[in-house]
C-alpha positions in Angstrom: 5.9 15.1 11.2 5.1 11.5 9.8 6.0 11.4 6.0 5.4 8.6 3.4 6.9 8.8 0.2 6.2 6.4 -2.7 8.2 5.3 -5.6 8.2 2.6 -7.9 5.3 2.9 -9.9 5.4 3.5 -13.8 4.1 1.4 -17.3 4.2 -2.4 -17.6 2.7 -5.0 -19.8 0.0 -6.9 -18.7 1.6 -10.1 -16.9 4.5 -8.1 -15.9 5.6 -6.7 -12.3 6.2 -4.2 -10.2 7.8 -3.1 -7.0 6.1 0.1 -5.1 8.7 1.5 -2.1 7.0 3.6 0.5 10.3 5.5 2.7 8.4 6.5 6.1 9.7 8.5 8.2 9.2 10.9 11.2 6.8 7.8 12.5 7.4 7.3 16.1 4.7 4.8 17.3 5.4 1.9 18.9 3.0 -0.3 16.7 1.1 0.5 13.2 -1.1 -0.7 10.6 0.5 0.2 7.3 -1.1 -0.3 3.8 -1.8 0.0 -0.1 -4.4 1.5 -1.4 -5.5 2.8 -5.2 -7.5 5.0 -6.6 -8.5 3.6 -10.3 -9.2 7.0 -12.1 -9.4 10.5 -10.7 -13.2 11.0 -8.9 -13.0 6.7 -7.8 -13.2 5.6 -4.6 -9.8 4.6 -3.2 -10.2 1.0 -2.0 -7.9 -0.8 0.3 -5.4 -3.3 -1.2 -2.9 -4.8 1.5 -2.4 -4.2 5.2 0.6 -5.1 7.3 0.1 -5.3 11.4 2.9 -4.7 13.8 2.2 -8.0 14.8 3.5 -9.2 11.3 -0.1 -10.3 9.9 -1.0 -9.4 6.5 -4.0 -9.0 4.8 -4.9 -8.4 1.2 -7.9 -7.4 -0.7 -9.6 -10.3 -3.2 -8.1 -8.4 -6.0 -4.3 -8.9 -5.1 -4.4 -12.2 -3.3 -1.9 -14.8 -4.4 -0.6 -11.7 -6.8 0.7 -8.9 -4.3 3.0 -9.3 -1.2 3.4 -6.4 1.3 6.4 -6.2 3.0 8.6 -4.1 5.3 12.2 -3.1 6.0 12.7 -2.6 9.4 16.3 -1.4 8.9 15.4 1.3 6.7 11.7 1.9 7.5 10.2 1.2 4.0 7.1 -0.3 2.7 7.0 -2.2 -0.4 4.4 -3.8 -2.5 5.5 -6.4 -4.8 2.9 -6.9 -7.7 3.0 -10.0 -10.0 0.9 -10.9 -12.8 -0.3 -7.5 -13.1 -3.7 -6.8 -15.1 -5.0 -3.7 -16.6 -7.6 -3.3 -13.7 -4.5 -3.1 -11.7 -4.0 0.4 -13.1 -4.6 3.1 -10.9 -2.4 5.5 -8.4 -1.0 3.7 -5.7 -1.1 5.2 -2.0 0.9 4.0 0.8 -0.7 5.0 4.4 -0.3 4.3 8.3 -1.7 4.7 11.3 -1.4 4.1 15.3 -3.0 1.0 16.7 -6.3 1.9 17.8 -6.9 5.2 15.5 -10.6 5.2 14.2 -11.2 2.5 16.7 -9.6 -0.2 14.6 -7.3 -2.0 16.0 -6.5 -5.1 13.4 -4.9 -4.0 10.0 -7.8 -5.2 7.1 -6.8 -3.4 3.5 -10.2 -0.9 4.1 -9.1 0.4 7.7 -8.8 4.3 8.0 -5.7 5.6 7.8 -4.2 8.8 9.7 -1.0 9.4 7.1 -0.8 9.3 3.5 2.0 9.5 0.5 0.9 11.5 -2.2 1.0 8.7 -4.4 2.4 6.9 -7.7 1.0 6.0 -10.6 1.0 2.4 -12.2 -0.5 1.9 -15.7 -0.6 -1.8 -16.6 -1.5 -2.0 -20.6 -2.8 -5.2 -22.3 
């Protein structure tokens, strides 16, 4: 069973940062798109924020470019999101989410992609 389990999240100044960890596990694919998502406010859409390929590629929405870096551990099989210059729009819960290559016909990693496995999320609250 593929689990994704976020931590990091939590209260920060505008201007500050943050580091969001995603621990996967039970994922045993030999290639994945994984990614960031958030969901502003209970009843939003959840929108797409960073992807990372297998392949290494990245891909970020316009909201978090030059600002957010997506990253992974290979040793340890974690996702991470570091956040910089954070802004109260940033606030939201934050999901970490994968999927095969090729699930929902997608086989490139852009932030919108559908996912097939989700965390349950982590809230980040970004104050001005």
């Amino acid at each position: 069973m593929v689990q994704l389990v976020e931590s990091g999240g939590g209260s920060v100044q505008a201007g500050g940062s943050l580091t969001l960890s995603c621990k996967v596990s039970g994922y045993t694919y030999s290639g994945y798109c994984m990614g960031w998502f958030r969901q502003p406010a209970p009843g939003k859409q959840r929108e797409g924020i960073a992807g990372l390929h297998t392949n290494g590629d990245t891909t970020y929405a316009d909201s978090a470019k030059g600002r957010f870096t997506i990253s992974k551990d290979q040793s340890t099989t974690t996702l991470y999101l570091q956040m910089n210059s954070l802004k109260p729009e940033d606030t939201g819960i934050y999901y970490c989410a994968a999927a095969p290559p090729g699930y929902g016909g997608e086989w490139t990693c852009p932030p919108n992609r559908e996912m097939r496995y989700w965390g349950q999320g982590t809230q980040v609250t970004v104050s001005s």
